[in-house]
C-alpha positions, 0 to 999 in steps of 0.5 A: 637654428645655428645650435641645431647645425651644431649639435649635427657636427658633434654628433658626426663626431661622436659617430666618427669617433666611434668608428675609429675606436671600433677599427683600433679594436678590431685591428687587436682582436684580430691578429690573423684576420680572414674574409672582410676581415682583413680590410674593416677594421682600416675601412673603419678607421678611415671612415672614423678619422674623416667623420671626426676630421669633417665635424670638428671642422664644421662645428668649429665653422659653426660656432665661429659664425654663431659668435660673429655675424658680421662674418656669417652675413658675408658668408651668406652674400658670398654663398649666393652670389651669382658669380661665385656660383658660376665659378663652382659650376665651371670647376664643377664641369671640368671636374666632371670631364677630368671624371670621364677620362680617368674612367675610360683609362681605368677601365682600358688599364682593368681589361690589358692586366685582365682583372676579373670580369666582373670589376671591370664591368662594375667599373663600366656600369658606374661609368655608363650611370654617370654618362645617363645622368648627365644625358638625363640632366641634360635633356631636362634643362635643355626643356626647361630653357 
């Protein structure tokens, strides 16, 4: 089971790396870039680089955990415990209000340096989806307690 999660992470490695050598490429093919051009090849290196960075990280976790099992029995009661779960929830929760505020100054910023429309009504639509998840979510335990 532990070889499975780490053949996951060296494959989003492979991935990622991949990723970062197709920007660098792209980066020197174009010299004169147009269009979408202009920003794939720095969209792929950042991508790349995070994959890389994130599955060298969870194999390097991975196979810590498969060579101690004291350790990854600790992390599992730590995982579960109920308290510690509460604690994520919180920050969650904050993160979430942080979340809604930033957006409303973002799109109050987007419309007094008149953007175009349509990214400012993008901007509102994710807002507007994030606030019906939430009301969704809401209602949904609010029945269930």
């Amino acid at each position: 089971m532990v070889q499975k999660k780490s053949t996951k992470y060296y494959v989003i490695v492979a991935v990622g790396f991949v990723l970062f050598v197709t920007g660098i490429v792209l980066v020197i093919l174009f010299s004169e870039p147009q269009g979408i051009m202009k920003s794939l090849p720095f969209i792929c290196l950042g991508i790349g680089s995070g994959l890389c960075g994130g599955g060298l990280g969870g194999a390097i976790s991975s196979r810590q955990l498969q060579k101690n099992p004291q350790l990854a029995k600790e992390k599992e009661i730590n995982t579960k415990d109920e308290r510690n779960i509460t604690i994520s929830n919180k920050a969650k929760a904050v993160a979430y209000n942080f979340t809604l505020v930033i957006f409303s100054v973002l799109i109050m910023f987007l419309a007094l340096v008149q953007v175009e429309t349509y990214i400012t009504l993008v901007f509102t639509g994710v807002y507007l989806l994030i606030i019906s998840i939430f009301i969704y979510f809401l209602n949904k335990y609010h029945k269930e307690m």
